[in-house]
Structure formats: C-alpha cells, structure tokens
N, CA, C and O atoms as CSV, one atom per row, in Angstrom:
chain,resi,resn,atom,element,x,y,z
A,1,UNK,N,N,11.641,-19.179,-55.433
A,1,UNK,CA,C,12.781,-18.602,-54.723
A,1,UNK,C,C,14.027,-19.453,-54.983
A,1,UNK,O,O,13.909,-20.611,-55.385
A,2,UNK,N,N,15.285,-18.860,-54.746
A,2,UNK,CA,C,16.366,-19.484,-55.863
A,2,UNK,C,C,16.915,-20.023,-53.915
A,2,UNK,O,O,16.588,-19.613,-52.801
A,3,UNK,N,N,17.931,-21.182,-54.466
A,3,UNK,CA,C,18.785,-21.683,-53.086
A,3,UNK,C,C,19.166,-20.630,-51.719
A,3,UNK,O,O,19.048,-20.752,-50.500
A,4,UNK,N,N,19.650,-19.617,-52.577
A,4,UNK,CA,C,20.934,-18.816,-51.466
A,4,UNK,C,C,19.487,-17.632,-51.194
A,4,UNK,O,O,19.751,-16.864,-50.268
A,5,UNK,N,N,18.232,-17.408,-51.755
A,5,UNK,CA,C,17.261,-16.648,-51.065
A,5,UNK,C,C,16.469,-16.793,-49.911
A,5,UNK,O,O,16.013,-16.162,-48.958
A,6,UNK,N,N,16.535,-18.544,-50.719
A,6,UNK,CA,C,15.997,-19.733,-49.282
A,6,UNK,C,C,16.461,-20.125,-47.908
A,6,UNK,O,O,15.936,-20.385,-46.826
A,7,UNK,N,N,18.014,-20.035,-48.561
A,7,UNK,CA,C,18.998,-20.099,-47.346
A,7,UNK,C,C,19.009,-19.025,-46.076
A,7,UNK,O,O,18.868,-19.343,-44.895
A,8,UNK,N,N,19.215,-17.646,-46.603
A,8,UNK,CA,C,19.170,-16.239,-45.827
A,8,UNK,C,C,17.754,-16.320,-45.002
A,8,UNK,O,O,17.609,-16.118,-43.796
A,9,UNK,N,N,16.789,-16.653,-45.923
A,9,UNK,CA,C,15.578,-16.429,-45.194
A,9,UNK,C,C,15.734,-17.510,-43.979
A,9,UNK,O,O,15.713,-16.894,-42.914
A,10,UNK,N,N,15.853,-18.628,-43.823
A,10,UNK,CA,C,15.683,-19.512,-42.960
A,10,UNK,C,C,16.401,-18.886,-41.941
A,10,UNK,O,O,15.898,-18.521,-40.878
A,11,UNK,N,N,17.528,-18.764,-42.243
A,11,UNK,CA,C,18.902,-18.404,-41.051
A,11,UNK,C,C,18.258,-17.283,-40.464
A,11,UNK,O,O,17.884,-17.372,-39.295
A,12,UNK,N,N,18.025,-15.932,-41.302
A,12,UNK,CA,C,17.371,-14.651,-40.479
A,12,UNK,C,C,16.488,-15.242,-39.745
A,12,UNK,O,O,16.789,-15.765,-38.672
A,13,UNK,N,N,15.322,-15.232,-40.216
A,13,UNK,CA,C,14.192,-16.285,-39.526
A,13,UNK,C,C,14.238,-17.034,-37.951
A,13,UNK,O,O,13.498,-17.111,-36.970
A,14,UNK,N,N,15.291,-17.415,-38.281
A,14,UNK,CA,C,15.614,-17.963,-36.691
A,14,UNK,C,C,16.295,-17.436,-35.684
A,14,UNK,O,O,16.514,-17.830,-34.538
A,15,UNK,N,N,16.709,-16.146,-36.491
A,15,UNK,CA,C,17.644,-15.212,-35.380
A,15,UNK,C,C,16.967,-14.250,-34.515
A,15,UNK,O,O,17.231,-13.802,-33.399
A,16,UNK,N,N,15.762,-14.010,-35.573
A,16,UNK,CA,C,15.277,-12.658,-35.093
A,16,UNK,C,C,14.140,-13.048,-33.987
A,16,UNK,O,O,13.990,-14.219,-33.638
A,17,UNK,N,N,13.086,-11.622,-33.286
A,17,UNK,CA,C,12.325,-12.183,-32.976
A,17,UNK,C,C,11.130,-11.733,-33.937
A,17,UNK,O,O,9.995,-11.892,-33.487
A,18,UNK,N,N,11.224,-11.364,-34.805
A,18,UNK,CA,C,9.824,-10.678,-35.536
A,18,UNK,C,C,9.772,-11.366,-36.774
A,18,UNK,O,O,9.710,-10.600,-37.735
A,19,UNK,N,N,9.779,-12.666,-37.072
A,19,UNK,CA,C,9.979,-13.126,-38.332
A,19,UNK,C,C,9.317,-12.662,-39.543
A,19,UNK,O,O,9.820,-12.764,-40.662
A,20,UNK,N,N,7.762,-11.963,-39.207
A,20,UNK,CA,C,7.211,-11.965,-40.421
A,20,UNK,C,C,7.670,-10.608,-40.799
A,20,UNK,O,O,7.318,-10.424,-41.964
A,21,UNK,N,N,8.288,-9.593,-40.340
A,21,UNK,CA,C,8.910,-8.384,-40.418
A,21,UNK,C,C,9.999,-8.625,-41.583
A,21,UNK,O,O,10.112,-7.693,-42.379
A,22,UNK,N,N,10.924,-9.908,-41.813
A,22,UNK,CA,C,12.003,-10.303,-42.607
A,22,UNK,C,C,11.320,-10.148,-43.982
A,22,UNK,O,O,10.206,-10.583,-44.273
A,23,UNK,N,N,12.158,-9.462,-44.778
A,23,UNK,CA,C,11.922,-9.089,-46.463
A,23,UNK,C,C,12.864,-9.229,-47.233
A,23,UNK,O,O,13.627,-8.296,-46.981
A,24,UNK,N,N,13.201,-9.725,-47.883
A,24,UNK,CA,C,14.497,-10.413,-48.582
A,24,UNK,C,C,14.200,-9.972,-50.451
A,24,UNK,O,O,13.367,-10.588,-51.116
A,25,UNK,N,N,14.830,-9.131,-50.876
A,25,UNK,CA,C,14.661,-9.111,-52.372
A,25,UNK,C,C,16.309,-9.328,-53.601
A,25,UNK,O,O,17.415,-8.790,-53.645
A,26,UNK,N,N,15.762,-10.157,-54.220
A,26,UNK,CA,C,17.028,-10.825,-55.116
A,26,UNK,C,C,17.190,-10.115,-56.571
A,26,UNK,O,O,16.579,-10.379,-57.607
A,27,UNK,N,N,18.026,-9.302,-56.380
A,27,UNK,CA,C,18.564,-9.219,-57.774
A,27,UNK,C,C,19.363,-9.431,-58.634
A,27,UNK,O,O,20.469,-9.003,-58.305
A,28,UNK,N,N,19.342,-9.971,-59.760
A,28,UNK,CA,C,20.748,-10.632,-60.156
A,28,UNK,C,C,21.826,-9.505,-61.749
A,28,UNK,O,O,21.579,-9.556,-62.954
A,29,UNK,N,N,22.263,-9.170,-61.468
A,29,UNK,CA,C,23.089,-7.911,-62.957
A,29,UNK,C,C,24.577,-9.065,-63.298
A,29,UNK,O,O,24.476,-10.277,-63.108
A,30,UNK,N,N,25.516,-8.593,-63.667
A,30,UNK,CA,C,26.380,-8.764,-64.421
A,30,UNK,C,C,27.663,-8.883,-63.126
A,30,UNK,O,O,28.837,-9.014,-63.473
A,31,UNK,N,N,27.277,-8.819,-61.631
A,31,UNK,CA,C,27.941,-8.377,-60.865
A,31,UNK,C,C,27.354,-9.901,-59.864
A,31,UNK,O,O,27.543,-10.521,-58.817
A,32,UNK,N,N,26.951,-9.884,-60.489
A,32,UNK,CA,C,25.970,-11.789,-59.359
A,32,UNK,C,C,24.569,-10.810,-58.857
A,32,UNK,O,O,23.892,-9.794,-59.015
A,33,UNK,N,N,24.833,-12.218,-58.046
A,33,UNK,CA,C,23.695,-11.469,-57.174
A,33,UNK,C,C,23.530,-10.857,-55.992
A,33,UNK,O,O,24.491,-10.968,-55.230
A,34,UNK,N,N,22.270,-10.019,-55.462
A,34,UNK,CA,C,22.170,-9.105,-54.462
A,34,UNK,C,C,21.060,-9.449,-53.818
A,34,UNK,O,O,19.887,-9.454,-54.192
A,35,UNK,N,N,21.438,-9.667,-53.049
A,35,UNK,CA,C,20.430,-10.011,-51.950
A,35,UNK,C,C,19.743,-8.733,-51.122
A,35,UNK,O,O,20.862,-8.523,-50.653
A,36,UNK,N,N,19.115,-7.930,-50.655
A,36,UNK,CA,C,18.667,-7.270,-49.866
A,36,UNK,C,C,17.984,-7.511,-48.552
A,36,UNK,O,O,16.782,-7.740,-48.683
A,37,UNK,N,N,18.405,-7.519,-47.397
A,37,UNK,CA,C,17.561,-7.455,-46.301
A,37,UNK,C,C,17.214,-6.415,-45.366
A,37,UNK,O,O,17.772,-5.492,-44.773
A,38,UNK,N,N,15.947,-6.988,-45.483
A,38,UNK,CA,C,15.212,-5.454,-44.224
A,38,UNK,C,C,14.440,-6.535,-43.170
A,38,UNK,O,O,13.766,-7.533,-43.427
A,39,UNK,N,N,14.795,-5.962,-41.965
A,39,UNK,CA,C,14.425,-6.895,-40.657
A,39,UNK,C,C,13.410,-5.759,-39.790
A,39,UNK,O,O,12.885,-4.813,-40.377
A,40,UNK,N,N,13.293,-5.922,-38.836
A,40,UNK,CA,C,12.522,-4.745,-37.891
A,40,UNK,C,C,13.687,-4.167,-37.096
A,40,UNK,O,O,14.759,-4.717,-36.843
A,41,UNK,N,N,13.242,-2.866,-36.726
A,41,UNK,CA,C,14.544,-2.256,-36.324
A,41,UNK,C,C,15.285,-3.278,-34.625
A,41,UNK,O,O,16.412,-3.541,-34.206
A,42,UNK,N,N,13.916,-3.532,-34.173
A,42,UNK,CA,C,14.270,-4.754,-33.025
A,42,UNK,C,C,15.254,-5.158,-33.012
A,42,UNK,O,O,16.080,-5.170,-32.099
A,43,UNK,N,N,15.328,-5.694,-34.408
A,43,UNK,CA,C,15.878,-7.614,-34.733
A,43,UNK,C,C,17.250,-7.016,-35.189
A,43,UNK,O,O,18.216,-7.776,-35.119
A,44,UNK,N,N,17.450,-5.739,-35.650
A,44,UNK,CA,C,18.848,-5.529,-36.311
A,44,UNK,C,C,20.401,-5.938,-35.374
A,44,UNK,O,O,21.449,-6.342,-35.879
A,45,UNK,N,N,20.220,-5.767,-34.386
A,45,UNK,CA,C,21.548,-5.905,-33.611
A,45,UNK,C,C,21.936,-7.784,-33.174
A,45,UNK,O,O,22.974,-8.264,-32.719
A,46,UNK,N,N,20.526,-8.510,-33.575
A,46,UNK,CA,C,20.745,-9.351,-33.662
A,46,UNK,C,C,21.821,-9.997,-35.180
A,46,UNK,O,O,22.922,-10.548,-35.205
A,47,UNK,N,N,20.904,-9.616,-36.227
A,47,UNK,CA,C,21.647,-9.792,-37.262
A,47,UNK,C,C,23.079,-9.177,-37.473
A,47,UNK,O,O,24.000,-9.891,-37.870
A,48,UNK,N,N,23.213,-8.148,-37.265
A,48,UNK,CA,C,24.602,-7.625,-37.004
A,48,UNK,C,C,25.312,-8.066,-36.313
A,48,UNK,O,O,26.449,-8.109,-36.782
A,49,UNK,N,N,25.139,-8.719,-34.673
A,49,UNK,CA,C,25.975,-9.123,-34.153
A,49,UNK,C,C,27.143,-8.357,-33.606
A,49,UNK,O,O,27.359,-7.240,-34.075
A,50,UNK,N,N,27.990,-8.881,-32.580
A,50,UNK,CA,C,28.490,-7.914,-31.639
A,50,UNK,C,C,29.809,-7.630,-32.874
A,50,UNK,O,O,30.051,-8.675,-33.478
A,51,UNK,N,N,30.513,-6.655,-33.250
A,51,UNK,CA,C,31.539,-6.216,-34.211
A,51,UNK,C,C,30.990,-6.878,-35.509
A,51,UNK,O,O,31.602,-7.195,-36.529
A,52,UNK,N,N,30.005,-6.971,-35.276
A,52,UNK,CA,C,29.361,-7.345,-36.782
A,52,UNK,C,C,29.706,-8.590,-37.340
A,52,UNK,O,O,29.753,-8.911,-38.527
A,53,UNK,N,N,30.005,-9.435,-36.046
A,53,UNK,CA,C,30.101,-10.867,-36.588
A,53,UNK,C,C,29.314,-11.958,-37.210
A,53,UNK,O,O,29.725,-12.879,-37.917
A,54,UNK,N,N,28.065,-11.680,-36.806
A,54,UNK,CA,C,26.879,-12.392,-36.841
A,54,UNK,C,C,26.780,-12.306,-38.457
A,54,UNK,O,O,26.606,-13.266,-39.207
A,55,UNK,N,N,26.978,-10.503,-38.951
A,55,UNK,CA,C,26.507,-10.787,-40.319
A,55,UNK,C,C,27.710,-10.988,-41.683
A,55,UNK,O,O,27.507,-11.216,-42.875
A,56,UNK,N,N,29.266,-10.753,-40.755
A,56,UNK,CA,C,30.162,-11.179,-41.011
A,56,UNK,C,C,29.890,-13.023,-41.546
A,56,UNK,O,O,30.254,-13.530,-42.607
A,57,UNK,N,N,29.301,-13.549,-40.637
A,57,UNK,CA,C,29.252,-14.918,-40.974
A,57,UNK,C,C,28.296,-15.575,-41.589
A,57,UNK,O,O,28.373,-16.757,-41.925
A,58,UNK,N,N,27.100,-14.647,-41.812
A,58,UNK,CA,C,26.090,-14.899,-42.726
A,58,UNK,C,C,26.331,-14.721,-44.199
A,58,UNK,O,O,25.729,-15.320,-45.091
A,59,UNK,N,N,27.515,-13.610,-44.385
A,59,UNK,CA,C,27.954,-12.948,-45.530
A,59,UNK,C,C,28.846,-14.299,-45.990
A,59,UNK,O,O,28.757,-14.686,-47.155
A,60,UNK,N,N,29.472,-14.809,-45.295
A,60,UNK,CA,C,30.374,-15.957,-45.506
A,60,UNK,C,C,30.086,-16.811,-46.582
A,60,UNK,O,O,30.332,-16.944,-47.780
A,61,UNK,N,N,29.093,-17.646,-45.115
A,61,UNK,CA,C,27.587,-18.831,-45.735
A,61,UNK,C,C,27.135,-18.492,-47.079
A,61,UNK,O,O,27.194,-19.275,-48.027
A,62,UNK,N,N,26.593,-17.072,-47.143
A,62,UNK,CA,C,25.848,-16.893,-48.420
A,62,UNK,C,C,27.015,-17.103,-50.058
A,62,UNK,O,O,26.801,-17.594,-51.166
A,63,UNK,N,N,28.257,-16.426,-49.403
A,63,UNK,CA,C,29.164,-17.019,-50.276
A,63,UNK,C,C,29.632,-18.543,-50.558
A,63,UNK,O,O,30.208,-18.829,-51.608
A,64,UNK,N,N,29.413,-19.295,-49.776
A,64,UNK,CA,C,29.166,-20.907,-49.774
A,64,UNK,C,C,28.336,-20.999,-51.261
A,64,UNK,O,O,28.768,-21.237,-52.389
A,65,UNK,N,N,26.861,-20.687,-50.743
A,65,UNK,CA,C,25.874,-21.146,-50.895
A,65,UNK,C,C,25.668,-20.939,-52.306
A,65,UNK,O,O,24.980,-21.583,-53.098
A,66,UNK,N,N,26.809,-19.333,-52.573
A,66,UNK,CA,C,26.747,-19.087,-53.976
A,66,UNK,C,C,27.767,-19.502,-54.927
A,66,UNK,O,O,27.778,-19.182,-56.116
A,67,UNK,N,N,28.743,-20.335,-54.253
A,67,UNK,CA,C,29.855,-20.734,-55.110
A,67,UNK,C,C,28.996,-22.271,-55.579
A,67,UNK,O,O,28.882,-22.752,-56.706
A,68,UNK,N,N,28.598,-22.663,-54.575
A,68,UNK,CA,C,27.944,-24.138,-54.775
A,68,UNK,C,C,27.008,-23.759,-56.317
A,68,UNK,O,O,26.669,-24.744,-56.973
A,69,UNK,N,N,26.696,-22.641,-56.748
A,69,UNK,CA,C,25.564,-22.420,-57.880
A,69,UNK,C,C,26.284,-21.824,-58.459
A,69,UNK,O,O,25.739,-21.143,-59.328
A,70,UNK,N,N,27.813,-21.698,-58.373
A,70,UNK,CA,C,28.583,-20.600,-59.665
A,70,UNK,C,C,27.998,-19.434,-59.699
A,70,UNK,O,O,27.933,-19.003,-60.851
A,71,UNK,N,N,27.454,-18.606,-58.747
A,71,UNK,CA,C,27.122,-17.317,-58.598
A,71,UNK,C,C,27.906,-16.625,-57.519
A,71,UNK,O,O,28.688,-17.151,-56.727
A,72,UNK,N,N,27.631,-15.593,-57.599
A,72,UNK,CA,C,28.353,-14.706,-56.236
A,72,UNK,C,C,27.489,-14.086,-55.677
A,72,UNK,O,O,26.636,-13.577,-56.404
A,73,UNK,N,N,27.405,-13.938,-54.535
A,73,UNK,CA,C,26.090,-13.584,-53.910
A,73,UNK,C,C,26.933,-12.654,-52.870
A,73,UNK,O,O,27.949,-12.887,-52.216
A,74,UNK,N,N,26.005,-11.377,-52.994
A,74,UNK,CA,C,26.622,-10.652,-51.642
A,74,UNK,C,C,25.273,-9.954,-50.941
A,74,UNK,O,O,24.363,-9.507,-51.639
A,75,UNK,N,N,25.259,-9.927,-50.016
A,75,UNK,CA,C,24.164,-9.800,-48.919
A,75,UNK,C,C,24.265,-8.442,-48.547
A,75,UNK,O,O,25.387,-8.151,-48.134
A,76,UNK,N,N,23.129,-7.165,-48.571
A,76,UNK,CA,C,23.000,-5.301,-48.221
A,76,UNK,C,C,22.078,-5.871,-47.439
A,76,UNK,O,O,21.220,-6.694,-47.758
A,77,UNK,N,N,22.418,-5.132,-45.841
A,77,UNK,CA,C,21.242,-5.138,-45.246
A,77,UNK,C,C,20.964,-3.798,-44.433
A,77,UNK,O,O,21.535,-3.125,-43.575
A,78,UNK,N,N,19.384,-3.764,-45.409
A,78,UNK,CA,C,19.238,-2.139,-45.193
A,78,UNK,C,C,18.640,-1.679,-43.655
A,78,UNK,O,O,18.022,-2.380,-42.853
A,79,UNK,N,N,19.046,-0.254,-43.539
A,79,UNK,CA,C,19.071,0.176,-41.944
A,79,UNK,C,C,17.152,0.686,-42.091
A,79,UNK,O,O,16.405,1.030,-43.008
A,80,UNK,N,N,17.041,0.479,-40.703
A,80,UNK,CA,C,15.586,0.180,-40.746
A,80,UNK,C,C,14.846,1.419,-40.452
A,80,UNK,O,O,15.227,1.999,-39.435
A,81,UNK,N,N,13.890,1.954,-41.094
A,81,UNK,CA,C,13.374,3.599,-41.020
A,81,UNK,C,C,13.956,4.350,-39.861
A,81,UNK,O,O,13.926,3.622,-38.869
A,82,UNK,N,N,14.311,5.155,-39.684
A,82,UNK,CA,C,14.077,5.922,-38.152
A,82,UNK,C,C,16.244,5.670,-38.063
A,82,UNK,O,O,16.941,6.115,-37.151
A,83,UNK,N,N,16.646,5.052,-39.006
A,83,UNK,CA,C,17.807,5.442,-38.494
A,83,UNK,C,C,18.774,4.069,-37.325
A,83,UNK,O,O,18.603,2.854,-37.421
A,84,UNK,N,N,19.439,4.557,-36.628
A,84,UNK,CA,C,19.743,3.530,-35.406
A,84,UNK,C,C,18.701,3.359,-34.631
A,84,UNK,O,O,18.372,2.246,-34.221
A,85,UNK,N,N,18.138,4.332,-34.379
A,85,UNK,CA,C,17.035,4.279,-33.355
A,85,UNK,C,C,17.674,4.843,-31.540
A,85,UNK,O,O,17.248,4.798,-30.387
A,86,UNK,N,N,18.783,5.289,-32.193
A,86,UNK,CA,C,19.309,5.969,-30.983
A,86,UNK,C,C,19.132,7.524,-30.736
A,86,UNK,O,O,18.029,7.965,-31.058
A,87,UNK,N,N,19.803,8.181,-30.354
A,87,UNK,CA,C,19.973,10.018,-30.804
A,87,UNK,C,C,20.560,9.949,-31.994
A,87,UNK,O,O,21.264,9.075,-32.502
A,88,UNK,N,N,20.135,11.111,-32.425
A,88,UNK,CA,C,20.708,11.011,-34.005
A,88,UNK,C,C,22.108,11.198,-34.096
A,88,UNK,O,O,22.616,11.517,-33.021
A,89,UNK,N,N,22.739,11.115,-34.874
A,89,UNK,CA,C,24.551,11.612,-34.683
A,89,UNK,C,C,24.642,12.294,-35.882
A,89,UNK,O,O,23.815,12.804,-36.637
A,90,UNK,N,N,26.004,12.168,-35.876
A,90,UNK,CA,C,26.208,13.620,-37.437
A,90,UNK,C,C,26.335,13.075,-38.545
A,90,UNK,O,O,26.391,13.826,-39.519
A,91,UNK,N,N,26.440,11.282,-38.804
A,91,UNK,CA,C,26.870,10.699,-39.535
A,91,UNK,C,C,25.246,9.421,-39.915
A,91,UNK,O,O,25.215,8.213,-40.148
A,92,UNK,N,N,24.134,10.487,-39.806
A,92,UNK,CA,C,23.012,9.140,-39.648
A,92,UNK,C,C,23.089,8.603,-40.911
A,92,UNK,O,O,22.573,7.486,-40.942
A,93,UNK,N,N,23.620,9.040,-42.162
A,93,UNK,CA,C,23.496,8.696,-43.833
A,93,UNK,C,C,24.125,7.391,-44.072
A,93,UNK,O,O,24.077,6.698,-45.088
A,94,UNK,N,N,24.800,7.151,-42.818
A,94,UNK,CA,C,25.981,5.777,-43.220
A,94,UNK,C,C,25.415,4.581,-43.420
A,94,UNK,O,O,24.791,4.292,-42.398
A,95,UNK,N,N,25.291,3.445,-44.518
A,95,UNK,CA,C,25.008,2.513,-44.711
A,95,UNK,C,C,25.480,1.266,-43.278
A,95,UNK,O,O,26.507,1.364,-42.606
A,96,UNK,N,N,24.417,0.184,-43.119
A,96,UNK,CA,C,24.827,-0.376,-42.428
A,96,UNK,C,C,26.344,-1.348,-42.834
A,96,UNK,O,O,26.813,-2.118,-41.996
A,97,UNK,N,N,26.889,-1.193,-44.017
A,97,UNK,CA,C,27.421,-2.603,-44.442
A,97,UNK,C,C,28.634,-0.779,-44.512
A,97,UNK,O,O,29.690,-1.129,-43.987
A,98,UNK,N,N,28.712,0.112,-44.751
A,98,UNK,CA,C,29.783,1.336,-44.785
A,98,UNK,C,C,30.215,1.024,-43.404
A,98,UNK,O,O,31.416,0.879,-43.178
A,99,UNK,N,N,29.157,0.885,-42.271
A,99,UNK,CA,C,29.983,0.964,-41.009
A,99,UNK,C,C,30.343,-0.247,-40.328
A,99,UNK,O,O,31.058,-0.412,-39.340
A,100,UNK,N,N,29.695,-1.088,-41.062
A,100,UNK,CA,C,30.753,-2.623,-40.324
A,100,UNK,C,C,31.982,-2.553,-41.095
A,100,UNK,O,O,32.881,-3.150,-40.503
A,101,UNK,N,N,32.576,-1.739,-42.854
A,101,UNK,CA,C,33.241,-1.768,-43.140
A,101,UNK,C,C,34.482,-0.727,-42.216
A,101,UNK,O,O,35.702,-0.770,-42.372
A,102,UNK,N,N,33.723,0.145,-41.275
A,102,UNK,CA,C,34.335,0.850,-40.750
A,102,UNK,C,C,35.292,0.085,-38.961
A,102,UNK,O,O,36.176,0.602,-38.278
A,103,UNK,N,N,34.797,-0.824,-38.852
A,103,UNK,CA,C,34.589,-0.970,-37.550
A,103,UNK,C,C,35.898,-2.543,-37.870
A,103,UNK,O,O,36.418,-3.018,-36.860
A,104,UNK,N,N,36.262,-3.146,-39.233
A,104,UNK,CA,C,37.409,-3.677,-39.311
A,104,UNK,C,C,38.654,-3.076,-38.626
A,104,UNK,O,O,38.302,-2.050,-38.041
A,105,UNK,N,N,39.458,-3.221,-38.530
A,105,UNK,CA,C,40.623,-2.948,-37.679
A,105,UNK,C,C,41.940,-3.213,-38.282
A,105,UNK,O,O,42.968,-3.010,-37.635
C-alpha cells in the first residue's frame, strides 16, 4: 500500500464506527491518483461531516500527503447502496462529492 492509501485508511479508521466495513481502492492514470472510498452507510455522515467539512479536510491532508510524493491525489467517496438512506428524493443519482460541490456557497 502506497503512503497517501495508508494515510486515508488510518484517519477513516478512526472516525468511523465500523472499521472493517472501510474499502479504499487506488488508482493511478495520467491525472494522479484516485483514491476511492466506501464506508458503511452508518459511518457516512461521519466522514462527511457537518457542510462537508470533515471530508473537506481529509481532501486537504490527502493533498499534503500527495504533494510530499509529487503526486496529486484526490479522494471519491462513494454513496453507500440504498442511496442516503432517507426517503428517496428526485435527485437520488447525485454523487456524494456533486453535492458537497453543491452545498459551497
């Protein structure tokens, strides 16, 4: 596992409560790298954080972590089966990282 895969995992890891639920997959193209995370639907509002700060600042870190290795690292973290897990709305297709982009101001 490369630095900034090691890094995410630890940090999620300690946020959530379902650790072994955390799945992290690294891909690297011409664009850096991509991190993927899938958590349990539980643990998501943890990682997100209230206005999406939590993963606002994980997204940060991971950019740290990837300048320190001359890579660029950007962090997708995918929405967990079933949706929000609320009532459905009209807009359930929206990526989680589309609607924290939505929720800037």
């Amino acid at each position: 596992m490369e630095d900034d895969q090691n890094f995410l995992e630890h940090v999620v890891k300690s946020l959530v409560d379902n650790p072994n639920d955390v799945k992290i997959n690294r891909t690297v193209d011409e664009m850096g790298v991509l991190l993927t995370l899938s958590v349990n639907r539980e643990d998501m509002g943890k990682i997100i954080g209230r206005s999406g700060n939590t993963a606002k600042a994980i997204r940060t870190l991971l950019r740290v972590v990837g300048m320190k290795n001359d890579a660029r690292v950007n962090l997708k973290i995918e929405e967990p089966e079933g949706g929000t897990g609320g009532a459905p709305t009209e807009d359930v297709t929206k990526s989680v990282d589309e609607a924290m982009e939505d929720l800037k101001l």
